[in-house]
N, C-alpha and C positions, 0 to 999 in steps of 0.2 A: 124823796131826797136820795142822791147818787152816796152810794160810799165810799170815803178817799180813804186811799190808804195810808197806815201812818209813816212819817218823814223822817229818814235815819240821817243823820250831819254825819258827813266825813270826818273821821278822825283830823287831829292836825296832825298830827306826828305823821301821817302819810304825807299829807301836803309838803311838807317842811322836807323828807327824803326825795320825792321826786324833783324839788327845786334845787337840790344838792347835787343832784345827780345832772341837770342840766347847767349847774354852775360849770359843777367839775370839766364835762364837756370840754366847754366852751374853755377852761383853763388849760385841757391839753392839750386844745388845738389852736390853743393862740405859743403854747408853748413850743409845738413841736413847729409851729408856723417861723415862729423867732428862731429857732434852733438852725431851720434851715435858712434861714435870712444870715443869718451868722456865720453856717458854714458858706454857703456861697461869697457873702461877704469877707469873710476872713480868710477862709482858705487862698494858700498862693506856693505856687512854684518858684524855684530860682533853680535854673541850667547853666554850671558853671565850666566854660569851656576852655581847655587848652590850645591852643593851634601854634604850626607850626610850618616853615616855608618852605615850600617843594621847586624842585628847580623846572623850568621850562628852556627846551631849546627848538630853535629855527635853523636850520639852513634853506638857504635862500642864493638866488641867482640875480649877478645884474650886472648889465651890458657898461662899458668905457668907449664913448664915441666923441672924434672931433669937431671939431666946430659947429656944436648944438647951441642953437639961440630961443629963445621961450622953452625954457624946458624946466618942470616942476618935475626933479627926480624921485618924489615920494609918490606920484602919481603913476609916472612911466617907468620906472624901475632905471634909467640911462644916467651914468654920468657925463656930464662934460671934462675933455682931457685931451691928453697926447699920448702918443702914440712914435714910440722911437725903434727903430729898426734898423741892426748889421749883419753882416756876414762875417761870417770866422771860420777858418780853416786850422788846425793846428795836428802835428803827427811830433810820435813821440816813440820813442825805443825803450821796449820792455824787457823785463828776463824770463824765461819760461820757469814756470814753479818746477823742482826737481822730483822725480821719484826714486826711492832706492828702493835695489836691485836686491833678490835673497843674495847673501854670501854662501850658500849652498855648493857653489861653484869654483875653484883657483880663479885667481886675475889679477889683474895688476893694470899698471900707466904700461903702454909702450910707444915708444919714439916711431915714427914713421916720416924714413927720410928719403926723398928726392934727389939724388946727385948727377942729376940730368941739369947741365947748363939752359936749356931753354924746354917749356913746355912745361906745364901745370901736372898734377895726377889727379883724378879723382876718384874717390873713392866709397862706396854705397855701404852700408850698414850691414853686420853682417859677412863684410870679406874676411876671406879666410887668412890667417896667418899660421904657417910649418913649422914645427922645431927641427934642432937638428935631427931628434930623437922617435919623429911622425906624430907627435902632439898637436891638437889643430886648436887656437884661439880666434875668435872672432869682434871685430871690432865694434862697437856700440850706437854708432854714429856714422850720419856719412861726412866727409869729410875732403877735403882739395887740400894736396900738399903742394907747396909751389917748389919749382922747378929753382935747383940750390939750396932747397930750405928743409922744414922738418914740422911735424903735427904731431903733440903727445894726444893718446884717445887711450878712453878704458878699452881693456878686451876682457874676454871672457873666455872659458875653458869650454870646449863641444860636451865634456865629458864630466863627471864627478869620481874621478878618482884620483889615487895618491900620486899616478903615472904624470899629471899634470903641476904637482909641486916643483917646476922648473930653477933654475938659477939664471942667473945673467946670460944672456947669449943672441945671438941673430935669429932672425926669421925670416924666412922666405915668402913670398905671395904668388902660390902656385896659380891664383887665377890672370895672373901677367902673363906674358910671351917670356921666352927664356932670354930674349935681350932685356926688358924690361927689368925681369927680375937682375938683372945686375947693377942695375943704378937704384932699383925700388926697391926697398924690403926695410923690415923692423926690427928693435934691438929694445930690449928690456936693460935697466941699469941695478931692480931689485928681483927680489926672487920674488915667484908668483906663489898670491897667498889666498885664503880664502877671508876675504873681507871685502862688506857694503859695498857699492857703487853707485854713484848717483846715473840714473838715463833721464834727458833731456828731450819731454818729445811733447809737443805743441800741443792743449788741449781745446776746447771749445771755452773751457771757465778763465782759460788763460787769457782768450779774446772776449769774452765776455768783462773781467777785470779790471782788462785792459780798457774798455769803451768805459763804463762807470767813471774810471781814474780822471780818463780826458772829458765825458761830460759834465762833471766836478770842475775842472781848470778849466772849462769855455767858457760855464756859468762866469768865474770868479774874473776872468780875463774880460769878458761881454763888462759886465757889470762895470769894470775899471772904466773898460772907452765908452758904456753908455754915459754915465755922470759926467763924462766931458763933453756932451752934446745938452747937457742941463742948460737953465736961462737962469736967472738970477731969481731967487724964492721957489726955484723949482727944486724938487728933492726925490727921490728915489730907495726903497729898500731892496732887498735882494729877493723877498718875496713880488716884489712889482715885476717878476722876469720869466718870460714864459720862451723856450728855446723849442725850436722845430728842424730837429736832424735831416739831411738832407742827405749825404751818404758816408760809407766807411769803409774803408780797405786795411788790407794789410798787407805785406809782403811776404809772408809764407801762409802755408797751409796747414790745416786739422790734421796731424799724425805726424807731421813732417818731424826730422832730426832737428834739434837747433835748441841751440841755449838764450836766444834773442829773437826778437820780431820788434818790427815796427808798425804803427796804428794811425790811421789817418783817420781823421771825423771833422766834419764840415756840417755847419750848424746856421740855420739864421737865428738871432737873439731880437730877443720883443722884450718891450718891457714899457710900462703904461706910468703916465705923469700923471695921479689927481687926487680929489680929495679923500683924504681918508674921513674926514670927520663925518663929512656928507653920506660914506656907504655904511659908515654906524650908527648918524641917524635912518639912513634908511630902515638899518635891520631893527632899531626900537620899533619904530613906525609898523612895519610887518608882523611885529615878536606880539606889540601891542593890542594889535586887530583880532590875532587868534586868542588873545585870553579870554576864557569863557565868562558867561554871564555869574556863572558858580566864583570866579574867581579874580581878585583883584591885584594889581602889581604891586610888589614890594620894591624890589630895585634891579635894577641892569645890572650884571655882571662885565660891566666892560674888558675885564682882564683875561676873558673867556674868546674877546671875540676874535676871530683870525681870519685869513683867506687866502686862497690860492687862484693864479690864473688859469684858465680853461681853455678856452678855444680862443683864434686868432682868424679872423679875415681880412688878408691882404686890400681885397677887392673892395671893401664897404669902410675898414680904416676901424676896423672897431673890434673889441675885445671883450667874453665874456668875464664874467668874477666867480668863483663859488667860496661862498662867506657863512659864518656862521656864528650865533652868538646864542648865550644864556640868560636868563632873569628868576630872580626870586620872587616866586608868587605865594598867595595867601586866601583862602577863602576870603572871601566877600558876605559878611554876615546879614548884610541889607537882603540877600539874593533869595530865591523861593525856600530854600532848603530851611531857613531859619527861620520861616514864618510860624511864631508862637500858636496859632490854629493849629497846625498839624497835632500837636500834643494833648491838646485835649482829652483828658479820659483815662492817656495813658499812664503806666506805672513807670516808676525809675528805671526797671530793666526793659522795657520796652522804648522808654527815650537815647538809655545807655547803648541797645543794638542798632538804635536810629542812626546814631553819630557815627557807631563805631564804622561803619561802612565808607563814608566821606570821604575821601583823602586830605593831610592837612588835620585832621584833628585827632591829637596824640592823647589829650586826657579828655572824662566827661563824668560831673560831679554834679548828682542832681540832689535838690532839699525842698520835703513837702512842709509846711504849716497852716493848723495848727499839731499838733502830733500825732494826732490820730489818724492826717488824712493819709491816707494810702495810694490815693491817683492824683493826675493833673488837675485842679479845677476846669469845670465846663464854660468857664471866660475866659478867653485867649489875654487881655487885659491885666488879668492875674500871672499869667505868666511871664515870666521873667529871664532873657539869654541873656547870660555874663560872656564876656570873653576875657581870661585873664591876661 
């Protein structure tokens, strides 16, 4: 017979531990299973956003043409219109602005008389006038005395001393012939002093002034006789008027003596009949097209829009515009930037540097739940843009 050996039985108390321990198991991994069914399940974001309206502008160009037929101006940028067109001439008498003179010097008004019955005098800036005494003042101006008559003009002293504090008296104009000098010469009626003088002497800003002044009164002159070439519903601003100077004269020259000039300017006046309503929908239509996919319209600023005329072609009948208008825009929260995926994973301050860069959005107020979570849930689903 074979010998067996003898048969020891397992404790139970083993048995009974090692089944605890595969219970346990299984309970914390059904727990930590639930735990994260929970957290993915519950956990959620809300991104609460402020926004706020940025302005957008256009300027834009477009053509005023007559007698256009099939014409979609949102397409071709043309309106249909009129086109009015004069000529104006207008001259006008100015003062020359004065400068004064240092009082540094004696001087005074003196009379400058002619008592030649026939034959004018002239005389150039700068002539000399004699005292009885060899004093020599010179006159400031040139100046034509007529023949019987008399011209007051400042003078001035050659010199700065007391020897030129003169009283009343005659002068002679040693640059005459000595017949001359008997019917020509000067007479002071006060004593010569040292005080201001104004010299009167033509400058460039003076004719420059001068033009400004008169293409002011063409415009408003143009303006008057266009509107009387108006039809009936037809209307006109003073902005509809585009002027093309043509030329300009004057009757004296740069440096010359003279307390006066006159200015001639000759102007052709333009000035365009059409719709307005039509070139501001245009500019919506334009303003429209360029708003970005990031961003959507709030509203036209019409009170923004304005224009001016441009160019003029006689030849073709037609005139450009340069126009310009505003709108208030607003992100578009439909658009990529605000697709809840992007967030995924991240923390508040990683959402809050996200925003902050956008333009348009002034606040950015993010909330995790349940309290502990600390990132975005890994489901876009869960996450949640507010816009207040």
């Amino acid at each position: 017979m074979m010998n067996q050996e003898p048969f020891t039985p397992t404790p139970i108390h083993s048995i009974n531990i090692a089944y605890k321990r595969i219970v346990m198991f299984f309970i914390i991994t059904i727990v930590v299973i639930v735990l994260c069914i929970l957290y993915f399940a519950l956990s959620k974001a809300e991104i609460f956003l402020t926004t706020k309206g940025q302005p957008a502008k256009i300027n834009f160009t477009a053509q005023v043409k007559e007698n256009m037929t099939d014409n979609n101006f949102l397409e071709s940028n043309i309106l249909d219109g009129r086109i009015l067109e004069i000529t104006m001439e207008k001259t006008k008498e100015f003062k020359v602005i004065s400068k004064e003179i240092s009082a540094g010097r004696y001087g005074g008004i003196m009379t400058i008389k002619n008592t030649r019955k026939t034959g004018d005098q002239q005389l150039v800036k700068t002539t000399r006038l004699l005292s009885s005494s060899n004093q020599i003042f010179r006159i400031q101006k040139n100046i034509v005395v007529p023949a019987n008559g008399f011209v007051d003009v400042n003078v001035l002293a050659d010199g700065d001393g007391e020897e030129y504090a003169l009283v009343p008296q005659k002068f002679t104009i040693p640059g005459l012939n000595q017949e001359s000098q008997k019917f020509i010469y000067g007479e002071t009626k006060e004593n010569m002093k040292k005080a201001s003088q104004m010299e009167f002497v033509l400058t460039q800003k003076d004719l420059d002034d001068a033009k400004t002044t008169l293409q002011d009164e063409l415009k408003n002159d143009g303006f008057i006789k266009l509107k009387e070439l108006l039809t009936t519903g037809e209307d006109i601003k003073i902005e509809d008027m585009l002027i093309q100077y043509i030329s300009s004269e004057t009757n004296k020259k740069v440096g010359e003596d003279t307390e006066s000039f006159s200015f001639t300017l000759k102007a052709k006046v333009v000035s365009l009949v059409f719709n307005k309503d039509e070139l501001l929908a245009l500019g919506q239509n334009i303003l429209n097209k360029q708003i970005g996919s990031d961003q959507e319209l709030n509203a036209f600023n019409n009170d923004s829009f304005k224009y001016t005329l441009g160019t003029y072609s006689e030849e073709e009948k037609s005139a450009t515009i340069e126009a310009e208008l505003t709108a208030d825009v607003k992100q578009n929260t439909s658009s990529e930037n605000f697709d809840p995926a992007k967030f995924k994973g991240l923390s508040q301050e990683e959402i809050i540097d996200y925003f902050r860069v956008i333009p348009g959005i002034e606040k950015v107020r993010v909330n995790f739940w349940p309290f502990w979570v600390t990132k975005a849930p890994k489901l876009s689903n869960h996450i949640e843009i507010i816009v207040e």
